[in-house]
Structures are given as C-alpha cells and as structure tokens.
N, C-alpha and C positions, 0 to 999 in steps of 0.2 A: 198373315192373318186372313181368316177365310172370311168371305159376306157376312154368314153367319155372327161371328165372331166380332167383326164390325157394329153389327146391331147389337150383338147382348153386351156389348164391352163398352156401349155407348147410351142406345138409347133404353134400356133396359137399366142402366147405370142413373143416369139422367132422372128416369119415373121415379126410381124408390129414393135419391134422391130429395128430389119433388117431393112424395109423398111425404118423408120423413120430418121435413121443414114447414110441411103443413100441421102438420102434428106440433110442432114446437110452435107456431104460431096460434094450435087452438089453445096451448097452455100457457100462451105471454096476455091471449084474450083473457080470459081466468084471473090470475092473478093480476094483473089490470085493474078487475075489476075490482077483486079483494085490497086492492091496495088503494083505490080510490082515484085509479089515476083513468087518461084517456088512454085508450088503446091509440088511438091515430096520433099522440105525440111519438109513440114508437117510431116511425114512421119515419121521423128525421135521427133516430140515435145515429150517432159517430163515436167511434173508438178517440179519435184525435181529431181535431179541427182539419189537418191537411188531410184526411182521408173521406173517401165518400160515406155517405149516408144508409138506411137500413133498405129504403128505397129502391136507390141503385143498386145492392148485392143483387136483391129481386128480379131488375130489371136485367142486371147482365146474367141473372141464369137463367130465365127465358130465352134471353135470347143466343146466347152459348151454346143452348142444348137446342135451340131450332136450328141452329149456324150449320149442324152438323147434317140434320136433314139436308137441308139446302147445299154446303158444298161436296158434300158426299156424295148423298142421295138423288141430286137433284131435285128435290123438291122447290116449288115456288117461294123465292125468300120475300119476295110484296108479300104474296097471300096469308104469309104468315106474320106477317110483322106487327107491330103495335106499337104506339106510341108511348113513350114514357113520360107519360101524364100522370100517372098515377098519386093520388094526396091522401087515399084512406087506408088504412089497415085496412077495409072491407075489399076497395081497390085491388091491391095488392095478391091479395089470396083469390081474384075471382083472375088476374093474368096467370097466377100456379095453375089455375085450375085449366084455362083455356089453354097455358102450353101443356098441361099432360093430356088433353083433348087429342093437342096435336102430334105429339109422343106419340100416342099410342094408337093412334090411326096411322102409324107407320108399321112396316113389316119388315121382316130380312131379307124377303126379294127383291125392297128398296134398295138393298145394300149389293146384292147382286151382281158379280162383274166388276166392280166399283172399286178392289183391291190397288190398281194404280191409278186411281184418280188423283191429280196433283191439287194442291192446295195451297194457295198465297195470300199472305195478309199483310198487312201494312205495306201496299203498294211493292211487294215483293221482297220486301225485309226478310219474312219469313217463307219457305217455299217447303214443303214436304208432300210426302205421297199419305195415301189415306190412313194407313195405323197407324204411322209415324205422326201425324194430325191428333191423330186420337190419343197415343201415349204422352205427347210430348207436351199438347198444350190446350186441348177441349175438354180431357176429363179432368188434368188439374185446373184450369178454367174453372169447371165448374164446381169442383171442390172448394177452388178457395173462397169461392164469393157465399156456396153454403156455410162453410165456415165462417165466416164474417160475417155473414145473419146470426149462427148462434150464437157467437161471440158478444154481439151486439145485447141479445138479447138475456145471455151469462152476465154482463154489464148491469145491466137492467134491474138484477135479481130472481131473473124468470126461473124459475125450478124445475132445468131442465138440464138432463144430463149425458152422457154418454151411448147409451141404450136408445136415447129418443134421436139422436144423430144418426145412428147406425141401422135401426130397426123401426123409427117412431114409436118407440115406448111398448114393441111386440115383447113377449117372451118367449121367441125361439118359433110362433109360430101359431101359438097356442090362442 
C-alpha cells in the first residue's frame, strides 16, 4: 500500500465517516425534538446493558481515527487527545467536530515513507505493519463503533437510514 493510499484508505475514510454520523446526529436532534424527548438522554442509549453507551461509540471514534495519525503518521497523540467527559449531545458533536479539525489538517505526506511502520497494541498482543493496521483493525474499529452510533440511534426510532450512513443523506453528490 502506497503513503498515498494510507491516507485516502484511512483518514479520508475516517472524515466522511465523521461527516456522515454528524448528519445522523442532526436528524436524532429533529426528531428528538418532535417527539418531546431530550436529545442529551441519547447520550446514554445502549443496545444491551453489558454493552457500552452512545457516548463511548463517539469517543472511540475520535479517537481510533486520531490513533492512526499518531501511530502512523506520527503525529502528537497528547496534542490530540481529549478527555472523555463528554455528558451532552451538544458535547458530543463539538469532539466529531474537533476530530475532523484534526482529520483534516493532516496530509498524505504525513503518510509518507510510513509503509513499514510497525504498530503494537495491547502491550504487544497485536503487532502489524502499517496497512495491515489499517485493514485488519483501524478501519473496522471505526466502522463498528459508527455503526453502533446508528444502531443506537435506529433503536431510538431516529429516521435514519442507509443512505445517511454511507453518504449523510447526499444523493450521489448532488
């Protein structure tokens, strides 16, 4: 996998992503409202009591998709970090917003070179080189926890569907 390829197959991945779950999230505000409920109880939906919260999907795809700056790219993982405090639906969507800040103040010349960079997590449980990283467990990472936002929010009733996961509710572009 070339630098290049790195960055579009990740952080380019990661934005629209982002972008598309913000979109799901202005349309759970919506109906929210039309339904008389608090937006910020969303906040704690769970699928199951042993699963985590709406919260947490949020916060680990923050920070999934920083993860990759940082072990890849090098990038500063302090600098980017955040606390997961977060308690408001408003909360929430201004961390989306601050990680596609930092998304996209990244470039492919971050990526640059960076083809064998090795990557280890859980104290070396897992060990891979850079797109092996990418394929095996950063971009499903952050897939599954977007999914588990919309899921949450499908839960919910939010009338949101297919099209708004893939595109945020674009029509091809249009």
């Amino acid at each position: 996998m070339s630098s290049n390829a790195l960055y579009d197959y990740s952080v380019n991945i990661f934005i629209s992503s982002i972008q598309n779950l913000l979109v799901c999230m202005t349309k759970a505000e919506k109906y929210a409202e039309e339904q008389g409920d608090n937006v910020d109880d969303y906040v704690q939906l769970q699928i199951h009591p042993d699963m985590k919260n709406f919260a947490y999907q949020i916060q680990r795809i923050s920070d999934s998709s920083k993860g990759v700056l940082a072990r890849i790219a090098g990038h500063d993982a302090e600098a980017m970090a955040m606390p997961d405090t977060e308690t408001t639906w408003a909360d929430l969507k201004t961390r989306l917003n601050r990680t596609l800040t930092i998304l996209e103040k990244s470039t492919p010349q971050d990526f640059e070179g960076k083809e064998g960079v090795e990557v280890s997590l859980l104290n070396g449980r897992f060990n891979f080189k850079a797109a092996e990283y990418l394929q095996r467990f950063a971009i499903p990472n952050v897939y599954f926890h977007v999914v588990t936002a919309y899921d949450l929010l499908r839960m919910k009733g939010v009338p949101v569907g297919k099209m708004d996961y893939l595109a945020g509710g674009s029509s091809g572009g249009n």
